[in-house]
C-alpha positions, 0 to 999 in steps of 0.5 A: 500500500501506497500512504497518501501525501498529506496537502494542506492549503495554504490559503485555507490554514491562513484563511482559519487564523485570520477569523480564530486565532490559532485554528489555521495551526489547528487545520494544519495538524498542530493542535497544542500548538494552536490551542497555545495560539489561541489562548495567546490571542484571548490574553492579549485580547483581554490585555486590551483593556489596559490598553498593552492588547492593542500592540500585542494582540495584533502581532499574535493574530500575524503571526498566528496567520503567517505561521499557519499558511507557512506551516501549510506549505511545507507539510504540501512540499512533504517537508513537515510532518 
């Protein structure tokens, strides 16, 4: 037996962390990784408050978008399990 080749999209892991913070990684196979994104994202969210979320929140949603979309291609290109 052939094991198929795991694809993920791209588009469609940075299209999930773009709307939930941390489900792109979820999508993408890393679980505790994403749970450890999203709780970030409603920290950092919570932190706006005290006005410190405002600078911090944004740099968890990008990464968390580009680090999902990046993680994407490479398990595409069969260069992460």
């Amino acid at each position: 037996m052939t094991a198929a080749k795991a694809t993920k999209s791209p588009a469609l892991a940075g299209i999930l962390s773009f709307l939930i913070v941390g489900v792109g990684q979820m999508y993408n196979g890393q679980v505790v990784k994403g749970i450890l994104m999203f709780l970030a994202g409603v920290i950092t969210g919570a932190l706006c408050l005290v006005v410190v979320g405002f600078f911090l929140f944004p740099i968890v949603w990008v990464w968390s978008i580009v680090d999902a979309a990046v993680t994407a291609g490479k398990i595409s290109r069969g260069a992460a399990a």
